[in-house]
N, C-alpha and C positions, 0 to 999 in steps of 0.2 A: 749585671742587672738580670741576665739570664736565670740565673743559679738563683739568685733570692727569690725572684718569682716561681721558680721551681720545686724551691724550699719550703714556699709559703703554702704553696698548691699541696705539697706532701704535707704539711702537718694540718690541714683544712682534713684531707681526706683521712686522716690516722685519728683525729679525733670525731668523727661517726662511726657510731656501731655498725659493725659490719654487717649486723643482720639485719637493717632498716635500707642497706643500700644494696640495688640490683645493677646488673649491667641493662644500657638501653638497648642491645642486642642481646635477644633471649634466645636461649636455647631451642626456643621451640621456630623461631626465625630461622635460629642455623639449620634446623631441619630441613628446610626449605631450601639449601643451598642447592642447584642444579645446573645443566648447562646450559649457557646461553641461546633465548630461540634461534632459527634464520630462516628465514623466508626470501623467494624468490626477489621480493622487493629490495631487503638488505644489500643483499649480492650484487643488485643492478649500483642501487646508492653508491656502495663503498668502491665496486672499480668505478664508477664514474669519477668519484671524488677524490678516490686512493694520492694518486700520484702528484697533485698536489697540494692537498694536506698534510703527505711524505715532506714536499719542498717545506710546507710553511710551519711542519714540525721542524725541522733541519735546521731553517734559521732561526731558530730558540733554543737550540741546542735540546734540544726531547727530539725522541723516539716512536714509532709504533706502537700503541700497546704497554706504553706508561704508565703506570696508577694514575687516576685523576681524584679530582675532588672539588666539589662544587659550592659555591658560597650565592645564595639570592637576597639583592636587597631588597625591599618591596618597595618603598618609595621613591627610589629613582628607578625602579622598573628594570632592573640589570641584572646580567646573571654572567659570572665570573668563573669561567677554569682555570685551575690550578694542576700543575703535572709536577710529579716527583723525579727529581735527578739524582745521579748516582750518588751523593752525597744523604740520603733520606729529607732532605727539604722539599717542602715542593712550590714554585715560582709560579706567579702567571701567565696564563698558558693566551688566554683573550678574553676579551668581555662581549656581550652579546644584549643588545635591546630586549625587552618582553614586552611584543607586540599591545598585549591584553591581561591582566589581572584585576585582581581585586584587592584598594590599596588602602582599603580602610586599616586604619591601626591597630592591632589586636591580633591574640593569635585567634586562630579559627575556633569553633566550639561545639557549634554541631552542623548536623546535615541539612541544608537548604538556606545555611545563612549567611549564605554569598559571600563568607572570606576568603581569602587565601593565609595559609598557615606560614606562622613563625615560630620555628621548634628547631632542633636538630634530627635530620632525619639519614636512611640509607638507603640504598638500593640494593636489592638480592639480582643477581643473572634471571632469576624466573619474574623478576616484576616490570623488563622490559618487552617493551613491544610495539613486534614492526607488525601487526596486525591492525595497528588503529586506524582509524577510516579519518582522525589529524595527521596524517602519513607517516612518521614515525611519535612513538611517548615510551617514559618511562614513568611508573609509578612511585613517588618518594616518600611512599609508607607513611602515610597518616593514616590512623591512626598511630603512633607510635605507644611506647609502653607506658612514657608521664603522661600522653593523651588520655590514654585508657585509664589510668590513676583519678586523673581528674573527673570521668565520662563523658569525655568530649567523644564524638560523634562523626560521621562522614568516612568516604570512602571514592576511591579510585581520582586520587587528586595528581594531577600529570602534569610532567612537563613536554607539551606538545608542540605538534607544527598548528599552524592556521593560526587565525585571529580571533579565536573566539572564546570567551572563560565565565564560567560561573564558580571561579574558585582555583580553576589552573592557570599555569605558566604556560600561557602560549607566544609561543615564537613565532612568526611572519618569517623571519629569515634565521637563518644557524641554525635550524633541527637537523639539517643533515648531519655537519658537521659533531653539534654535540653529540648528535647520537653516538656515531661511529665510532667517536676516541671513549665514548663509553665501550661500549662494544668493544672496542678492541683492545684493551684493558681488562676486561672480564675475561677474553679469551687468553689474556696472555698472563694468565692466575691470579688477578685482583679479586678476591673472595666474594665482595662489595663495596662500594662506595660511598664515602658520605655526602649529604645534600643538608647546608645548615643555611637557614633560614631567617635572615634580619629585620627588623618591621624599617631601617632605613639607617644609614652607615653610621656605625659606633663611636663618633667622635665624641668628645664632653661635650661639645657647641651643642651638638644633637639631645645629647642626654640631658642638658639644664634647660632646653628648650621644651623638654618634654618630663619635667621635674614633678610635676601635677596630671599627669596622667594617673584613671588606674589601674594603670597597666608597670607604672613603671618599677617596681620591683621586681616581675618577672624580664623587665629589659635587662635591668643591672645583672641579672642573673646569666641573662643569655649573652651580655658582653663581656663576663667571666671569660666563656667559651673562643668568642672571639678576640680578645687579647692575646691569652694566651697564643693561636696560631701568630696572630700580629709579632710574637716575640719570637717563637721558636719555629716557624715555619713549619712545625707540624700540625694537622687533625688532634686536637686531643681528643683519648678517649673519654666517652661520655657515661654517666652513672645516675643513677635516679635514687635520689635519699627518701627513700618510704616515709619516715618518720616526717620530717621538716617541709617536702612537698618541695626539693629543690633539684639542683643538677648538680653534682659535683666533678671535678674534670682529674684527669692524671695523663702520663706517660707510659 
C-alpha cells in the first residue's frame, strides 16, 4: 500500500511542468538560516525542565535534540509533537491542549480577520523567541509562499504561552516544553521544522461532514499532505504548483 501511494504521488508530481512548481521553502528563506536565539530566560527554562523532559524523552525511546515536527488541528484545539527515531519515521512524541485560538473554519486571509491559519508551514532557528512578553513563541511563517500566491495578508502568528489569541496558538500550559524540544532540535542541526496546520482531523467522517463547504477543495488538498505522513510516517516535502494554485507533495 505504501509503494502505490508512493507511486501515485510520483507520477502526480512528474506530470506538472516543472516550471509552474516552486519549493514552499525559498531560497530566500534559506537565507535566513541562523543560529538559534538564547536568552537568560531559555537557560533558566530548559535546566529547570531539562532533567525531566530527559526521563519523559527516555520513556519513548527519543532523545535530546531529535528533529521534531509539529501537526495543529484547529477544531479540537490540539497541537501534536512528533519526534524522528533512528529509523527516519517519526512517532508521537505528545499532545498538548491550545488554550485559545480562532476556530472559525477556513484558512486565514488577511490581517485583522481574527483567523487562525490552515497551511503547511516552518520554522527557521531565527523566527524563534524567547523574547516574547507570552513567555516563550515561535513564529510559523505566515505568510507562507502559496499565502503570498494568493495575497493573503498578516503577520507574526505564534505559537505562544498565555491565554490570549487574535489569530495565535496559545498554550496555557506545554509552551515550556514545546519550546525547548524545539530548541533543542535546532541546536542539534535540525535546519527547520515543519508546522502543518488542519482546519480539524482528516477522517472521511470529517470530510463528508464538511462536503459543502467553500473551503473544501482546498481541505482535500491539504489532506493530500496529511495521508501521506498517515502512511509513511514522514513530513512530505511540500511544493506550490504555480499554474493550478495547488500543493503538491514528494519524498
Amino acid at each position: 500500500m505504501k509503494w502505490i501511494l508512493y507511486l501515485v504521488t510520483w507520477i502526480v508530481a512528474l506530470n506538472i511542468s516543472a516550471s509552474t512548481v516552486v519549493p514552499l521553502l525559498s531560497w530566500q528563506d534559506h537565507s535566513l538560516l541562523s543560529d538559534v536565539p538564547e536568552t537568560d530566560k531559555v537557560i533558566k527554562i530548559r535546566e529547570d525542565i531539562r532533567r525531566d523532559l530527559e526521563m519523559k524523552l527516555a520513556s519513548k525511546g527519543f532523545s535530546w535534540g531529535d528533529p521534531i515536527y509539529v501537526r495543529i488541528f484547529k477544531k479540537e484545539a490540539r497541537l501534536e509533537i512528533y519526534m524522528q527515531r533512528e529509523n527516519g519515521e517519526f512517532d508521537l512524541f505528545d499532545t498538548y491542549d491550545i488554550c485559545r485560538l480562532r476556530k472559525k473554519l477556513g484558512p486565514k486571509l488577511k490581517e485583522g480577520d481574527r483567523k487562525s491559519p490552515e497551511d503547511f508551514y516552518y520554522v527557521l532557528p531565527s523566527w524563534m523567541n524567547p523574547w516574547s512578553r507570552f513567555r516563550l513563541a515561535y513564529n510559523i511563517g505566515y505568510p507562507n509562499r502559496y499565502d503570498r500566491m494568493l495575497d493573503r495578508t498578516g503577520s507574526n502568528l505564534m505559537v505562544h504561552g498565555k491565554c490570549v489569541s487574535s489569530g495565535c496558538f496559545a498554550m496555557r500550559n506545554g509552551i515550556d516544553e514545546i519550546y525547548i524540544l524545539a530548541d533543542a532540535a535546532l541546536r542539534n542541526g535540525q535546519r527547520f521544522y515543519r508546522v502543518h496546520i488542519f482546519p480539524f482531523e482528516m477522517t472521511e467522517k470529517n470530510m463528508n461532514r464538511y462536503r459543502k463547504n467553500e473551503w473544501i477543495e482546498f481541505w482535500r488538498n491539504l489532506k493530500e499532505g496529511h495521508d501521506l505522513f498517515q502512511v509513511f510516517r514522514r513530513p512530505p516535502n511540500v511544493e506550490v504548483d504555480l499554474e493550478n494554485k495547488k500543493y503538491i507533495f514528494n519524498y
